[in-house]
N, C-alpha and C positions, 0 to 999 in steps of 0.2 A: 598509406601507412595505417596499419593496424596497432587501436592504443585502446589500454585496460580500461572499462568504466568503473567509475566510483558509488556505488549505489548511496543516496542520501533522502531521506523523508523531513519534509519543511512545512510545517502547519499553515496552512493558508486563511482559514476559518473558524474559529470557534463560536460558542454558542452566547449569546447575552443575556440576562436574566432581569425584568421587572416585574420585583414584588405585586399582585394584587392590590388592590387600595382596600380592600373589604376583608381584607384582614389583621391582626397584627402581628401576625407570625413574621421571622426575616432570619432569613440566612444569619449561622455562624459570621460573624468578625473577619475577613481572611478568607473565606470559600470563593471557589471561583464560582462562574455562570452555570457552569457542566454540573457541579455538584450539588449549586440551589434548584436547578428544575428537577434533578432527580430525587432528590429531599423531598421536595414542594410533592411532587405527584405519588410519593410514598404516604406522606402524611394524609393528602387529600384522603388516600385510598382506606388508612386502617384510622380516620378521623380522629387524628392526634395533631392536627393544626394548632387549635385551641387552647390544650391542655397536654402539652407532650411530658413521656416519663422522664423521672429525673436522671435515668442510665442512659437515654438515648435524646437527650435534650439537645446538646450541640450537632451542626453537620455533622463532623467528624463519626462522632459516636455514633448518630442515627445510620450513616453508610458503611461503618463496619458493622453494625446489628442486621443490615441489608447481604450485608454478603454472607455472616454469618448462617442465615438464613434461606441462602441460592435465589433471592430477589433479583438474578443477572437481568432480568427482562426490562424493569424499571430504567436501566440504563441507555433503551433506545431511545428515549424520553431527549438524550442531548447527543447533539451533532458533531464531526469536527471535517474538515476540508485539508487533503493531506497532498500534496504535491512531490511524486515519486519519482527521482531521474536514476539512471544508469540501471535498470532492472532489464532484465533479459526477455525479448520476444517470450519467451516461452513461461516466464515467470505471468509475464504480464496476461495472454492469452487465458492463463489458467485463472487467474483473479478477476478476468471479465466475465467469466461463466459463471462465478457466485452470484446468486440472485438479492444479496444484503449490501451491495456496493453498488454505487452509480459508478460512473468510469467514464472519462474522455481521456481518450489515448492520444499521441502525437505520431504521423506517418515516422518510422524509423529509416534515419536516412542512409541511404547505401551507395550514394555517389557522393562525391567531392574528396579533396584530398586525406582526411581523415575517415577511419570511422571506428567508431564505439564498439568495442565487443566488452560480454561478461566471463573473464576465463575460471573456471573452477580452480580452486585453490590445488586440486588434486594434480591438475594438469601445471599450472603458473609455476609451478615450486619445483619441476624439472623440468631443463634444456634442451632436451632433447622432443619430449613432447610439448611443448611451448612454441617450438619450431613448426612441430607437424601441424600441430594448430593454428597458429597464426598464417599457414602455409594455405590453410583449408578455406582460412576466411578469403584470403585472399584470390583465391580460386572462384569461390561464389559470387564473390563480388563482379571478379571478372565476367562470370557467366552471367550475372545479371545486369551486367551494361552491355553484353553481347546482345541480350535477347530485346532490352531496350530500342537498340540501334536496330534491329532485325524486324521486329515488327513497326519500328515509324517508318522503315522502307517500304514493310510490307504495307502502311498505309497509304502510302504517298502512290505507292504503284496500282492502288484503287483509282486512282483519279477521284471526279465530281467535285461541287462544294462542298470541302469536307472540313469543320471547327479545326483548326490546326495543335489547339492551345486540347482541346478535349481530345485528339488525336493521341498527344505526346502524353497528356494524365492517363488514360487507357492503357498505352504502352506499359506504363511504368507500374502498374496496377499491375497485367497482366507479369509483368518479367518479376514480381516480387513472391512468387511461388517459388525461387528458390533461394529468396531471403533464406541463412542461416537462424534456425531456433537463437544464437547465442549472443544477435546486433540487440545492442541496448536499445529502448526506449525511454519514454517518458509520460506519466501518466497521471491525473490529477482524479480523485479519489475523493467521494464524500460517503460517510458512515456514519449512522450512531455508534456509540461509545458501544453497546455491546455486541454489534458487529468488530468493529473495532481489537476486541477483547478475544473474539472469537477467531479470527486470524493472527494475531499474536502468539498465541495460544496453539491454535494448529502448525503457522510454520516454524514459529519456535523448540516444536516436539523434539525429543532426542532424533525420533527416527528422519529426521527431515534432511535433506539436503544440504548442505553449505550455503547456498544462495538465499536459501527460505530462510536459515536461521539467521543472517545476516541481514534479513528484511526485517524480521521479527524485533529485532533488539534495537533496530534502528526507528521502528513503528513505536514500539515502547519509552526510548528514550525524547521522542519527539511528540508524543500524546502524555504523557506524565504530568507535565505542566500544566495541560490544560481541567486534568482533573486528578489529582495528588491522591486523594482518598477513595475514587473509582480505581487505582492500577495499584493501589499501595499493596498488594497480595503479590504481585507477578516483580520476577527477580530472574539477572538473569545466572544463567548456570554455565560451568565450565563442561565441555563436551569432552568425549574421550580422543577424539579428533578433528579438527576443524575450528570452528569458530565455534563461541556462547550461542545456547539457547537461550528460551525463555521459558519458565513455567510457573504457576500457582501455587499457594499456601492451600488453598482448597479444593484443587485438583482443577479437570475438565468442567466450563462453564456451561 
């Protein structure tokens, strides 16, 4: 059975914050962790610990006069751990190759009774191609338990002492060259905040896909929380077709 994934982004990790002792500077009333170390390491820098101005005294203020000012960088200063299900092989492969993200991915599974696909809204929304697609997957799937079975034959027919259990992981390695771009995964994701910013921001673009801009809005609605006054510029926006983007008050970060 071939059934629609759900893409969803779940915070796993955020970042915790203790004050110095050798100072008396302290976080705004109400700022989270993400927003006191990146405060803390602005200040350290234009040494306004001490004696901060009176327009940018509070966090709040201090990180919109940050943004103001394209200080995006300070923001790698805080981390967050994002736990990504129902994203498409192909979304995910392209997000392992940015050098700003760590990544543990989950093998995508292509046996058992179900499995997980991501259909484009373009295709999902007529019956006709819904058909031919779901048709397609099911065709590969086939082909990739064909080649499974084919090759643990073909190991078994080597003879010797052979690992049985490393035999079958092999197989199933080797037959996954014609995994479908479109079997969901699952993927757990650690970034600073202005990585973070910076893929929301890219797949969020008007010019982006469906799938990206539905990661985008889901990355923003799920990192928000964790620092209110770092994403308070990014909103998301109505597309001329498909689902909301995401973009900036101050454009490209």
């Amino acid at each position: 059975m071939i059934r629609q994934a759900r893409l969803r982004a779940q915070v796993l990790a955020r970042p915790a914050f203790a004050a110095p002792g050798d100072t008396a500077w302290a976080p705004e009333e109400g700022a989270t962790a993400a927003e006191a170390v990146v405060e803390f390491a602005g200040r350290l820098e234009s040494e306004s610990l001490e004696h901060p101005r009176p327009r940018t005294r509070g966090t709040a203020a201090y990180l919109r006069h940050l943004q103001e000012v394209a200080r995006w960088d300070l923001a790698a200063h805080a981390t967050a751990t994002v736990y990504l299900t129902g994203l498409s092989r192909r979304c995910a492969e392209t997000l392992a190759g940015r050098g700003d993200l760590t990544i543990t991915r989950a093998t995508a599974p292509l046996h058992g009774e179900e499995l997980e696909v991501v259909i484009p809204p373009e295709i999902a929304g007529d019956e006709a191609l819904r058909g031919l697609f779901v048709r397609a997957m099911s065709e590969a799937r086939f082909a990739y338990e064909q080649f499974v079975q084919a090759l643990e034959e073909h190991e078994d027919g080597r003879g010797g002492d052979r690992d049985a259990v490393w035999a079958a992981r092999q197989a199933r390695q080797a037959a996954r060259a014609v995994a479908p771009a479109a079997v969901a995964t699952s993927l757990v994701v650690t970034a600073s905040l202005q990585a973070w910013r910076r893929v929301i921001l890219g797949c969020g673009a008007e010019h982006a896909d469906s799938e990206w801009r539905t990661l985008a809005v889901a990355l923003l609605r799920a990192l928000r929380p964790v620092a209110p006054a770092l994403f308070v510029d990014l909103e998301e926006v109505p597309a001329a077709e498909g689902p909301a983007g995401v973009e900036s008050a101050y454009g490209l970060d």
